[in-house]
NUPAMI-75231 format. One line per 8 residues: number of its first residue (from 1); their letters; for each residue x, y, z of C-alpha. Coordinates in steps of 0.02 Angstrom, whole numbers, plus 32768, in hexadecimal, padded with zeros to 4 digits. Each point is the difference from the previous one (the first is absolute). Layout:
BEGIN
NUM> A> X Y Z  ...
END
This chain:
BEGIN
1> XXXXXXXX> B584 7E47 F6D3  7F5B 7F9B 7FBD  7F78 805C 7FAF  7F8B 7FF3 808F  8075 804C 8076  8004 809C 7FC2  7F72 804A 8038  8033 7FD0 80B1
9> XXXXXXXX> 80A3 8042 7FC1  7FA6 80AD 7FD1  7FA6 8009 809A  8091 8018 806C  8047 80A3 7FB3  8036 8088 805D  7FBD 8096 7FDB  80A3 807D 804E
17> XXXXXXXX> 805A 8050 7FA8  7FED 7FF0 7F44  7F32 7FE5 7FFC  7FD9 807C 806F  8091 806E 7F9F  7F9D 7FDB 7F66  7F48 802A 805A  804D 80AE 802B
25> XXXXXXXX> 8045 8025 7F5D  7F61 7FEA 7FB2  7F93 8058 807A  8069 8097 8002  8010 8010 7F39  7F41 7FEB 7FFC  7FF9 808D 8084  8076 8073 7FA6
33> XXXXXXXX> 7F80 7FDB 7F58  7F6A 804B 8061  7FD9 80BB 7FB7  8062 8095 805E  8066 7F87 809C  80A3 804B 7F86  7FCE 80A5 803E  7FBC 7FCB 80B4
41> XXXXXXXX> 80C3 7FB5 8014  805A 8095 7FC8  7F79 8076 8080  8003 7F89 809E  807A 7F5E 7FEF  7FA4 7FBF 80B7  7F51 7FFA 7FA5  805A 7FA6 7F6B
49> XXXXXXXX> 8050 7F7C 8071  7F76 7FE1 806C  7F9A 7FE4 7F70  8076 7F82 7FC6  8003 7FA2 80A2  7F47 7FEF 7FE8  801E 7FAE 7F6A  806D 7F91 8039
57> XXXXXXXX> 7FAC 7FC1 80A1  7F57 8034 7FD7  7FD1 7F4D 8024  8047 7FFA 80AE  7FB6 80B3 804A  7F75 7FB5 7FC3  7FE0 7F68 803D  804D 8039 80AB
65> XXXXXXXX> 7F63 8076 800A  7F85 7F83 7FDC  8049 7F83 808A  800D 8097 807F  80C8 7FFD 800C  8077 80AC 7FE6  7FFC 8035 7F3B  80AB 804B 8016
73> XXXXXXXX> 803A 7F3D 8030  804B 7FFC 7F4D  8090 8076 8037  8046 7FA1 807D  8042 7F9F 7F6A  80B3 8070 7FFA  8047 7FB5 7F73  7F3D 7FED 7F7D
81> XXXXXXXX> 7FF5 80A3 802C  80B8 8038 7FC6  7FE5 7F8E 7F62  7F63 8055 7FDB  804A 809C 8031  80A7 7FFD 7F90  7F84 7FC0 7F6B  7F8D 80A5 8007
89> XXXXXXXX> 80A5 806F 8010  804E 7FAA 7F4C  7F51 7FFB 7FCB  7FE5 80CB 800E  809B 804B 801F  8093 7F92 7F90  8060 807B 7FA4  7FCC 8003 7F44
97> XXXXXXXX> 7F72 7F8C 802C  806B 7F7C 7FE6  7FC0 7F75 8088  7F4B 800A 7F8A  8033 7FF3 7F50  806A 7F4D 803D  7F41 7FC8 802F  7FB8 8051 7F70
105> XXXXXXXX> 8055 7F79 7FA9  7F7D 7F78 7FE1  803A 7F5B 8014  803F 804C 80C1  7F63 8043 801E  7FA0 7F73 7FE6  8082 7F9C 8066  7FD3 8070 8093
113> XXXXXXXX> 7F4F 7FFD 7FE9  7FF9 7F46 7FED  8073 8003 80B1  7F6F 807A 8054  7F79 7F89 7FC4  805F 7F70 8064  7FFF 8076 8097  7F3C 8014 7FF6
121> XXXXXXXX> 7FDC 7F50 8014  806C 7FFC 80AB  7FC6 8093 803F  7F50 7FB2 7FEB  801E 7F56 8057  8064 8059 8098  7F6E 807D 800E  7F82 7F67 8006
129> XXXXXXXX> 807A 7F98 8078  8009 808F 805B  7F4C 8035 8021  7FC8 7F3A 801B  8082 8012 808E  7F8F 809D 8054  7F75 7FDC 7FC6  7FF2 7F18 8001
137> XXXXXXXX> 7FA2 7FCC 7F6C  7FA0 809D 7FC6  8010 8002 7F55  7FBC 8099 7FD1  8071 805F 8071  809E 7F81 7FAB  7FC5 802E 7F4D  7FDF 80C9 801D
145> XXXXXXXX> 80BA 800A 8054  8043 7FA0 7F7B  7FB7 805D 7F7C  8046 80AB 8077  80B2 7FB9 7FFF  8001 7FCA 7F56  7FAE 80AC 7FAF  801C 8065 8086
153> XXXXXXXX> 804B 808A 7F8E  7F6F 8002 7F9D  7F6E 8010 807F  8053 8076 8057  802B 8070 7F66  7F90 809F 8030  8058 7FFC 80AC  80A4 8013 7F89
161> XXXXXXXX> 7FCF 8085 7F8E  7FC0 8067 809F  80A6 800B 8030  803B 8043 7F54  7F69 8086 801B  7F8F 7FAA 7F7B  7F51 7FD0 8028  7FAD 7F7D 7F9E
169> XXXXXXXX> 7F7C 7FA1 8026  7FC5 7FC5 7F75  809F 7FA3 7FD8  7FD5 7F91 80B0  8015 7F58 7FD6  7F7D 7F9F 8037  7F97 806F 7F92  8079 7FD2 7F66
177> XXXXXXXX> 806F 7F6E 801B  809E 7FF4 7FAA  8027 7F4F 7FDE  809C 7FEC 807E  7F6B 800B 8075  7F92 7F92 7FCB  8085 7F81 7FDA  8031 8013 80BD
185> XXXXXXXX> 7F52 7FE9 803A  7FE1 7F6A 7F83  80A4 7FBE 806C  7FE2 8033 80B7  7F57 7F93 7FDA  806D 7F65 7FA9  806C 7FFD 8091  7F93 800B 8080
193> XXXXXXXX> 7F9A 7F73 7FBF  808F 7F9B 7FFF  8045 802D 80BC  7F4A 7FC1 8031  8014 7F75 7F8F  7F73 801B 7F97  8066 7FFF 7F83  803C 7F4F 7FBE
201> XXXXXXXX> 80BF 8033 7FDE  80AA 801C 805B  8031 80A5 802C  80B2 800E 7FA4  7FA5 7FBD 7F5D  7F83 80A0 8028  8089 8070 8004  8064 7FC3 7F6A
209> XXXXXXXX> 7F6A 7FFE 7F9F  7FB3 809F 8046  80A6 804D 7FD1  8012 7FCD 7F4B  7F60 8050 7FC5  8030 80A8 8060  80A7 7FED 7FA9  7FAF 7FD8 7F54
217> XXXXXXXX> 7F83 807E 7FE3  804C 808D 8064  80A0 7FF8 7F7F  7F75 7FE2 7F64  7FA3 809F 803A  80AD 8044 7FF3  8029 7FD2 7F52  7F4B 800D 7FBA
225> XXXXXXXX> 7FDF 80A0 805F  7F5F 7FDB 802B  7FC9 803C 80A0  7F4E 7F8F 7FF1  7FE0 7F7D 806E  8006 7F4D 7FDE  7F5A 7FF7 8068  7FA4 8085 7FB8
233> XXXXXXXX> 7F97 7F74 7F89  7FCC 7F8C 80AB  7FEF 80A4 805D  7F85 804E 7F6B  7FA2 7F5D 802A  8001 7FE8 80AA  7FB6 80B4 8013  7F86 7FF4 7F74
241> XXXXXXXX> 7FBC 7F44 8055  7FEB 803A 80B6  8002 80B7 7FEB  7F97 8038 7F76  8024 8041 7F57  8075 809E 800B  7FE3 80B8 7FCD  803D 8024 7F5C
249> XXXXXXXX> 8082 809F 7FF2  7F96 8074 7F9D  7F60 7FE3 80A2  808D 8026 8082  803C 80A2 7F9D  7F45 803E 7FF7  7FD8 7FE3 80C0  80A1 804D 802A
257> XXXXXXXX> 7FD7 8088 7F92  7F4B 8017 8042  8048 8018 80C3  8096 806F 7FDF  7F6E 8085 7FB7  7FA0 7FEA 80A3  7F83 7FA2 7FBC  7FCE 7F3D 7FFD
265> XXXXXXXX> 7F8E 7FAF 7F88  7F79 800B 807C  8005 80C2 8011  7FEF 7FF7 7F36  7F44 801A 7FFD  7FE5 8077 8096  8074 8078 7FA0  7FA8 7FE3 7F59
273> XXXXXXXX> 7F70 8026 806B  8033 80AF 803B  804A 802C 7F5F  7F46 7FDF 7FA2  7FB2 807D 808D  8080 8078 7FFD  7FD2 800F 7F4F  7F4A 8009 801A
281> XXXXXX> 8019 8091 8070  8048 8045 7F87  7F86 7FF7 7F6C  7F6F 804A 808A  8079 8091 801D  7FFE 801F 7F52
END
């Protein structure tokens, strides 16, 4: 094989069984990491597994809902689901945790996360294919279900921990982006560039090179340990050019602080106000 077939080469992987194997590995031991889903599996194992499924096809109820077609679609996929489903049983309920420590095992675990990064960029091309099929040559619809199928675990995260009885909103995710889903959304626009063919390249070099730098800095974040994003310097200035300069920490604390007592900073001097006559009522009592 020459060098410049094998992206072409890459292109045509199939996905079933040892990707998507990989993808629900690590979803399910990145579920299992989340604070108290130990204790949710022991109380109610059908809250624990559903929670997994959403996980693992988070990107397909998704999208579905987005195009109008059945969320529960993903099911009628017997044998994904009985993958999935014989994953989150080792996952939890392997005897002496046994199924877990193999993964915890580095150079495995960042084979299966490199696999799952290789999954994201096909889930986001079949979501955009998909979507330019329903809806011809809108490309904000193609890029918004591409980003769905591609991070659909992700966006719909609060939907997850609901069913695990936790509520938080703050931890929505178009309020704080992790990087999978920014990295997703920096693809769903790439690739829908290029199925319009605004983009000057072929679509199996796209992938292949798409691929590699999911592959690359998902397994450096890995070694490093460093959860920041390799965008966060063109981000800083990308806000700071079209969106102003940002609020400092310490300015954020003291407005926060100022309306959890009941009081903004425009109340300030009306309550200064009453305070000084309160204490010359006072002094004329007197």
């Amino acid at each position: 094989m020459e060098l410049w077939q094998v992206p072409l080469s890459f292109s045509r992987l199939r996905m079933f069984p040892f990707f998507d194997l990989a993808h629900y590995v690590a979803s399910v031991l990145a579920l299992k990491e989340q604070r108290g889903v130990v204790e949710v599996s022991v109380r109610s194992p059908l809250a624990c597994w559903f929670s997994a499924m959403l996980y693992c096809f988070g990107g397909s109820v998704l999208s579905s809902l987005m195009l109008g077609e059945p969320p529960v679609a993903f099911l009628a996929k017997t044998i994904n689901i009985l993958l999935a489903s014989s994953v989150w049983y080792l996952v939890f309920y392997c005897p002496e945790d046994i199924f877990c420590r193999c993964f915890s095992f580095l150079p495995l675990r960042l084979l299966v996360a490199g696999m799952k990064e290789v999954t994201r960029t096909w889930k986001i091309t079949d979501g955009i294919a998909h979507a330019d099929t329903v809806y011809k040559d809108a490309c904000l619809i193609m890029v918004a279900v591409g980003w769905a199928r591609g991070a659909g675990g992700g966006l719909i995260s609060n939907f997850e921990q609901l069913v695990r009885g936790v509520w938080k909103p703050e931890t929505n995710e178009l309020l704080h982006m992790s990087y999978p889903v920014k990295v997703t959304l920096i693809g769903a626009v790439l690739f829908t560039l290029q199925r319009r063919q605004y983009l000057p390249i072929a679509k199996h070099n796209l992938v292949f090179l798409y691929t590699i730098f999911l592959v690359v800095f998902k397994v450096k974040m890995m070694l490093t340990r460093c959860a920041t994003s390799p965008f966060a310097p063109i981000e800083a200035a990308v806000c700071q050019m079209f969106f102003g300069s940002q609020k400092t920490p310490s300015k954020v604390k003291g407005e926060s602080a100022t309306s959890s007592n009941g009081s903004s900073v425009c109340d300030q001097p009306s309550e200064q106000h009453h305070e000084s006559a309160k204490k010359k009522t006072a002094k004329k009592t007197e």
